[in-house]
C-alpha positions, -999 to 999 in steps of 0.1 A, spaced: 311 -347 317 277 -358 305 265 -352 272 243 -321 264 216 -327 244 198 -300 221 170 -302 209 138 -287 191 136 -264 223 172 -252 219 166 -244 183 127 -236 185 135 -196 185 154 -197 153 133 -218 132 103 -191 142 126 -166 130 134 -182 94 93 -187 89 84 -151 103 109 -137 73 96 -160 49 63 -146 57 75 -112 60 88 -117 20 57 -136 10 39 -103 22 59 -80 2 54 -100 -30 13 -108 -23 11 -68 -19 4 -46 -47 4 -12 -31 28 -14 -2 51 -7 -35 31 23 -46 33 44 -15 56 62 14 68 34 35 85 52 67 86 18 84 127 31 92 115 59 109 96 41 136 120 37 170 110 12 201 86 31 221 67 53 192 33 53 189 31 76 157 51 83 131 54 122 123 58 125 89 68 169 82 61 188 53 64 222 42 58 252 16 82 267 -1 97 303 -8 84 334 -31 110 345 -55 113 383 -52 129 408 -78 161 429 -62 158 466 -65 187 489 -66 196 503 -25 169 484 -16 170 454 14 159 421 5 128 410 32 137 371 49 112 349 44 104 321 64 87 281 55 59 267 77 61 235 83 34 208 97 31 171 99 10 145 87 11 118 118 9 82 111 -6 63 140 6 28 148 -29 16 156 -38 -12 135 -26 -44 151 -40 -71 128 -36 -108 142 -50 -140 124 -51 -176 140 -54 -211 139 -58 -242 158 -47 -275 141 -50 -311 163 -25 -334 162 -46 -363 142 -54 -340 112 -18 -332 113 -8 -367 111 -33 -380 85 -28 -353 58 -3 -352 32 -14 -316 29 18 -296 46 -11 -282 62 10 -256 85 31 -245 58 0 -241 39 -23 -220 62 7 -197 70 11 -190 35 -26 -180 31 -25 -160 62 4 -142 46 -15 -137 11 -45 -122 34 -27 -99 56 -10 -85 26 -46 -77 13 -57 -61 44 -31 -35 42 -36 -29 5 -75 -25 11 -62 2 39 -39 20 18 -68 25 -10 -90 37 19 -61 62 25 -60 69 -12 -98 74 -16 -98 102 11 -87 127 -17 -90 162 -11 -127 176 -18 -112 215 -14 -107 234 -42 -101 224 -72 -118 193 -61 -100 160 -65 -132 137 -65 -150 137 -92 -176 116 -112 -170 97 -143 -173 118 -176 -197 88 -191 -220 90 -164 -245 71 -180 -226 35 -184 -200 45 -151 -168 34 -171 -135 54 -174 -129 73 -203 -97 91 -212 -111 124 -207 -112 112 -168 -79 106 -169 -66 139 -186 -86 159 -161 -71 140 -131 -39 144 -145 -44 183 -146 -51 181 -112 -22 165 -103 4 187 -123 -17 217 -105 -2 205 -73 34 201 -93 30 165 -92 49 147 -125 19 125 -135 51 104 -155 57 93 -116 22 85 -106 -2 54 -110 -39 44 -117 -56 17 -103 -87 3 -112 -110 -22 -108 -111 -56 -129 -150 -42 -142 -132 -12 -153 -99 -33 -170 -123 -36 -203 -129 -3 -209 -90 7 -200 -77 -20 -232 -103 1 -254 -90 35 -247 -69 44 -278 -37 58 -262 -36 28 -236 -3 5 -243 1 -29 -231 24 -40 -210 33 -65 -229 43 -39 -260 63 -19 -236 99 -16 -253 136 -17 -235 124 -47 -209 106 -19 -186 100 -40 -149 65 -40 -142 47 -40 -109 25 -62 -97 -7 -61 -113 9 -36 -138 -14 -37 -171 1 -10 -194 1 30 -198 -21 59 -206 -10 95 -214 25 81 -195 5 72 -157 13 31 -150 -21 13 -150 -29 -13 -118 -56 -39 -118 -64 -45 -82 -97 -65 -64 -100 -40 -37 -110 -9 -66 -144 0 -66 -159 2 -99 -173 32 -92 -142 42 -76 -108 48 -98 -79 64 -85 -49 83 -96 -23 89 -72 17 98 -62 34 73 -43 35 103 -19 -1 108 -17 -1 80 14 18 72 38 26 28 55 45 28 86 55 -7 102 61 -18 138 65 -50 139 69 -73 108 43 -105 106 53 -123 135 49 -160 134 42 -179 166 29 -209 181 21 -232 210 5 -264 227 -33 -264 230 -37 -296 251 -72 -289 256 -73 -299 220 -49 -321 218 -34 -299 193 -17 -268 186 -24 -233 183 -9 -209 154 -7 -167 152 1 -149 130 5 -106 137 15 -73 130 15 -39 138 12 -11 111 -2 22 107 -13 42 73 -21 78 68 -30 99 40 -6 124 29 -5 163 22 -42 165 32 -52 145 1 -42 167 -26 -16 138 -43 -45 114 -55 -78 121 -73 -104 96 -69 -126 95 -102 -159 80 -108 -199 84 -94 -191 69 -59 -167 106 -57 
């Protein structure tokens, strides 16, 4: 019987597999707010579209009179849909020569960055979810109390915490994310703690810069200035199709080879916005 040989076609499959996680854990980590948020990526079965994600109110509590029936009540309930509608895709094309005359793992390399960027996309989606605060009564956007020099002052931050506990939200379990403009003026509020003075070895999430009045304090890029935002993980909603999926193949027009890099996700905002206030003049 002759040999059977196997090669890099035989085992092609698998090592695609072993990057694609690798990538799929370098997302997690690179993401700051995929964290701080409802991920209901288990919920999504082969076939879905949409996630439905149900909520509902709750019951009165009556008094009980003497010979008198006790009425049944009844809870509403609605959904807040997630669509599976953004299918985000980045790609490369490499030749052969600049492959060879590089000691740049240049692959390994531009996969990584792709990684770091796709994990920025969603978090710039999830603050767009988080920005769509409610503007009903009592309204959940509004402007900065030191209008005249726009930065956050801790009387923002007590009101949007009353607005939170209104809708019997624990503002101990909630988080505020800010803009690097706005980190200077959060170090000079007086009840702000570091981080770094945090007692017990407390973990920290990413970007994680200390506390105010008990709500976790974020430093992210993708905050407006003009736009800080408290909110309960609850308040939005990330629901995943498909991890990043890592894939290539010849280009022999180019004598080289061309890279992808996709997935398929869907975000939603939550409880018709009423879990985040968005504070500052761009409200």
């Amino acid at each position: 019987m002759a040999d059977v040989l196997m090669g890099v076609t035989e085992t092609s499959a698998a090592a695609l597999d072993v990057i694609s996680s690798r990538v799929q854990e370098y997302l997690q980590q690179e993401s700051k707010m995929l964290p701080l948020v409802s991920n209901f990526s288990d919920l999504v079965v082969p076939g879905s579209k949409q996630v439905e994600i149900p909520r509902s109110g709750g019951f009165t509590v009556n008094s009980k009179s003497e010979n008198t029936a006790v009425s049944a009540q009844a809870i509403t309930y609605s959904t807040d849909a997630i669509a599976l509608d953004q299918h985000k895709v980045i790609q490369w094309l490499i030749e052969d020569i600049a492959s060879e005359q590089t000691v740049v793992r240049v692959v390994e390399d531009a996969l990584m960055k792709a990684g770091k960027d796709m994990a920025r996309d969603i978090d710039q989606a999830l603050i767009n979810r988080l920005e769509a605060a409610s503007a009903a009564a009592p309204d959940h956007r509004v402007g900065y109390a030191n209008n005249p020099t726009d930065t956050i002052q801790e009387t923002d931050i007590l009101n949007a915490r009353k607005l939170l506990q209104q809708q019997y939200i624990d503002p101990m379990e909630c988080f505020l994310g800010v803009s690097p403009s706005q980190e200077e003026a959060m170090l000079k509020l007086t009840n702000f703690i570091r981080a770094d003075y945090y007692g017990g070895g407390q973990p920290l999430v990413s970007g994680e810069i200390g506390r105010v009045f008990g709500v976790r304090v974020i430093v992210h890029n993708d905050f407006e200035d003009l736009k800080s935002i408290m909110w309960h993980p609850s308040a939005a909603g990330f629901a995943q199709q498909f991890a990043p999926r890592f894939q290539s193949d010849l280009d022999l027009a180019n004598l080289g080879r061309r890279y992808s890099l996709d997935c398929l996700y869907g975000t939603q905002t939550l409880d018709s916005g009423v879990r985040s206030v968005m504070i500052g003049t761009a409200a």
